[in-house]
C-alpha positions, -999 to 999 in steps of 0.1 A, spaced: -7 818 263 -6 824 300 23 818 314 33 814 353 65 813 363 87 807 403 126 794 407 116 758 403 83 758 380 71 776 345 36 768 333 18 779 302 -21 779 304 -42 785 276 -74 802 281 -93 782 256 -104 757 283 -83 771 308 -62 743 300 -26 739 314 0 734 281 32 728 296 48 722 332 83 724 335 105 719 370 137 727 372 136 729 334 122 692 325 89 690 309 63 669 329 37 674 313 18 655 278 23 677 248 -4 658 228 -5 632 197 -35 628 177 -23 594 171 -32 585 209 -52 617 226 -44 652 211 -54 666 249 -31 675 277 -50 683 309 -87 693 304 -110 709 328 -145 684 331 -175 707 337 -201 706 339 -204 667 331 -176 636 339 -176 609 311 -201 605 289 -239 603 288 -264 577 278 -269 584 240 -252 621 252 -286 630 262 -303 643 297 -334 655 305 -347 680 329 -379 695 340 -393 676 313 -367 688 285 -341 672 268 -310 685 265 -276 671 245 -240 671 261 -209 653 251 -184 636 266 -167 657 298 -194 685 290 -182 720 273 -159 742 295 -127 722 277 -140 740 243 -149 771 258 -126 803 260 -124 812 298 -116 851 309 -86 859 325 -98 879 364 -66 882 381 -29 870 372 6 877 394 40 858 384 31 829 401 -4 827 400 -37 835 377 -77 833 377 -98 822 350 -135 824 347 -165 809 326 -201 824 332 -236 807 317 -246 824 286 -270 816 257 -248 791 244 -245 772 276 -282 774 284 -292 753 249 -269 722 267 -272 729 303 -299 749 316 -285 762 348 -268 795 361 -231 793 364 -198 812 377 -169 790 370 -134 796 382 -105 779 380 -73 788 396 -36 782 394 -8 788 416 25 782 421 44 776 452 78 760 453 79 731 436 41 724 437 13 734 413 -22 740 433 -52 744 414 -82 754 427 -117 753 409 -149 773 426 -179 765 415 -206 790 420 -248 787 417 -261 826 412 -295 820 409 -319 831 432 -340 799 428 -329 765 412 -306 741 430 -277 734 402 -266 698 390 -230 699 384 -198 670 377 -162 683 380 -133 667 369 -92 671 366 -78 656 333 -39 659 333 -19 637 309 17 632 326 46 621 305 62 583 308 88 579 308 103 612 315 135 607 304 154 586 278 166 565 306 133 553 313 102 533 306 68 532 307 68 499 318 97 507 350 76 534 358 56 530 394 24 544 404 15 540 442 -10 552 464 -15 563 498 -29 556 518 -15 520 508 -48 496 507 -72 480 486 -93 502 470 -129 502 456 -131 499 417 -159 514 396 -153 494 361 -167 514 328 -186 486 303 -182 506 273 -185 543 284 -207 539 314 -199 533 353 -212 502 360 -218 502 394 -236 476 408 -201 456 405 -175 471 424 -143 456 422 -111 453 442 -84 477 432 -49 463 453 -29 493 457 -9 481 492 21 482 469 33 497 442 19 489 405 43 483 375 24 505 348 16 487 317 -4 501 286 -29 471 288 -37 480 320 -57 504 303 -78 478 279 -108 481 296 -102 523 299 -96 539 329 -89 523 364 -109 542 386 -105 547 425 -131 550 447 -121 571 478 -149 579 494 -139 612 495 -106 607 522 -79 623 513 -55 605 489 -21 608 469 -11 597 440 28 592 425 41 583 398 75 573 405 103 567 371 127 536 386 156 548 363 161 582 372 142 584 404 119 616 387 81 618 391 53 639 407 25 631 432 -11 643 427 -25 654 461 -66 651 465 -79 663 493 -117 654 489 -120 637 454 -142 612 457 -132 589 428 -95 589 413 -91 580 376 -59 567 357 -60 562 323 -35 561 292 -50 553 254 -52 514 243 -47 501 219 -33 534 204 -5 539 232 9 573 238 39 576 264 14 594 293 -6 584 319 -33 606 332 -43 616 370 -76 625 372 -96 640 401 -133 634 399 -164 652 418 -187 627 392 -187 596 371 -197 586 338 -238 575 334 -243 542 351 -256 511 327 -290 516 346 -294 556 342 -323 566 333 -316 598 313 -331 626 340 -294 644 355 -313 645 391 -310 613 394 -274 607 376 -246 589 394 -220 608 414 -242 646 406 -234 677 430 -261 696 443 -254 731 448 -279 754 466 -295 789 449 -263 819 460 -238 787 471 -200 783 458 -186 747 463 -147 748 462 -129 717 453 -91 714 447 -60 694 443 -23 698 439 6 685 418 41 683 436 71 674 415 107 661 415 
C-alpha cells in the first residue's frame, strides 16, 4: 500500500486499480472502507468504459469485443513511476490482455497529490499510436462516508451544488442512459440526502462541461468535503438501494453508460472521447476537506 502523507492529510492507494483506500484529515477517516453487504468498492478508476454496455458487448472495425461494467483498469495492477511524501504516479499501458477487450493503444496515468487540506488527482490519458484515433470513457468513483461521525446522519447530511441552479438530468432505465428524456435536477438549494433517493440508481448531473463543486455538508458536526470538477461533463451521485451502506459517492464522468438506442459500434457510443494518433488528454478533479 502506497501511502501519502502532509500535516493535515494521510492517504493509502493501492496499486491494484490505483485505487485510493483510505483518506484521513486531521485524523478522521473520510473515506468508504467497503461492505459486501452494499458495494465492497471504495473509489474506483473507470477506464476505459463508464457504466455498462449493451449486452457488455461493442463492436469495432467489424469485430466484437466484450467489456464489463466501468471497463478493466479497476482490476488491473498499475506501476508505480514516480512517488514523493505527498505525492505519487501510477501507470497502466495496453498489453495483450487489454487488446482481447479493447483494441487500442494506451498510456494511462493517474496521479495523486496532496496539498494542504486538499487531495488533487490528475489522470492523463495518452494515444501512442502512430495511426488510429482512440475511443476512450473516464470516470472518478469515490465512496464518501455518511455520516462521518456518531453524531450524525445520513439523512441530516446536505449535498449542494454550485453553481446553485437546476441542472440537466440523464435518468439510467435499468443500466443504460436514456437520453432522449432529460430531466430537471433542482439543485438552487441544498438536498436532504435520503437512501431512496438512489432507487432509480444514480442521479446524474449534466454540466455541460462548466466548472462545478460538489459538498457534502454533515448538519451535526459541521464536517464534510467538496469535490471540485473543473471540466467533467456529467456528475454522478449514487449510494446502493435497497441494500444501504452509510456512503454516498461523487463521481466525475468524461462518459456515460450505453444509451437505450445504442447500437453496439463504440464510434458511435454516447458521451465517447476521441483522442488523436501521439495526443494526451488530461482531465482532473480535486477533493477539499474539513
Amino acid at each position: 500500500m502506497i501511502e501519502l502523507k502532509n500535516e493535515q492529510l494521510k492517504v493509502q492507494i493501492n496499486p491494484l486499480g490505483a485505487e485510493v483506500h483510505s483518506v484521513q484529515y486531521q485524523g478522521r477517516e473520510y473515506l468508504w472502507q467497503g461492505d459486501s453487504a452494499s458495494w465492497g468498492r471504495q473509489a474506483p478508476n473507470l477506464f476505459p468504459i463508464v457504466g455498462r454496455l449493451k449486452d457488455n458487448v461493442y463492436r469495432y472495425k467489424e469485430q466484437e469485443y466484450t467489456l464489463t461494467q466501468h471497463g478493466f483498469a479497476r482490476d488491473m495492477e498499475f506501476t508505480v513511476l514516480s512517488q514523493t511524501a505527498t505525492q505519487v504516479c501510477l501507470q497502466l499501458q495496453s498489453n495483450s490482455t487489454t487488446r482481447q477487450r479493447y483494441p487500442f493503444e494506451f498510456d494511462f496515468r493517474v496521479t495523486y497529490q496532496l496539498q494542504a487540506r486538499q487531495l488533487q488527482v490528475r489522470y492523463a490519458v495518452k494515444n501512442p499510436s502512430e495511426k488510429a484515433t482512440m475511443l476512450y470513457s473516464l470516470g472518478a468513483h469515490p465512496g464518501f462516508r455518511v455520516p462521518l461521525t456518531t453524531s450524525g446522519e445520513f439523512e441530516t447530511t446536505y449535498v449542494s451544488v454550485s453553481p446553485a441552479q437546476v441542472y440537466g438530468q440523464v435518468h439510467l432505465v435499468g443500466p443504460h442512459s436514456d437520453l432522449a428524456h432529460l430531466d430537471r435536477l433542482d439543485f438552487t438549494k441544498a438536498m436532504a440526502l435520503r437512501h431512496d433517493l438512489f432507487v432509480n440508481d444514480a442521479l446524474i448531473l449534466a454540466t455541460a462541461g462548466q466548472p462545478t463543486t460538489i459538498t457534502l455538508t454533515e448538519q451535526a458536526s459541521g464536517h464534510g468535503l467538496q469535490v471540485i470538477n473543473h471540466d467533467a461533463p456529467y456528475v454522478a451521485l449514487w449510494s446502493a438501494y435497497p441494500a444501504q451502506g452509510d456512503f454516498v459517492c461523487v463521481e466525475s464522468w468524461w462518459g456515460l453508460a450505453d444509451s437505450l438506442t445504442s447500437d453496439g459500434q463504440l464510434v458511435n457510443k454516447a458521451a465517447i472521447l476521441r483522442l488523436a494518433p501521439g495526443l494526451t488528454n488530461h482531465h482532473q478533479y480535486e477533493v477539499a476537506f474539513f
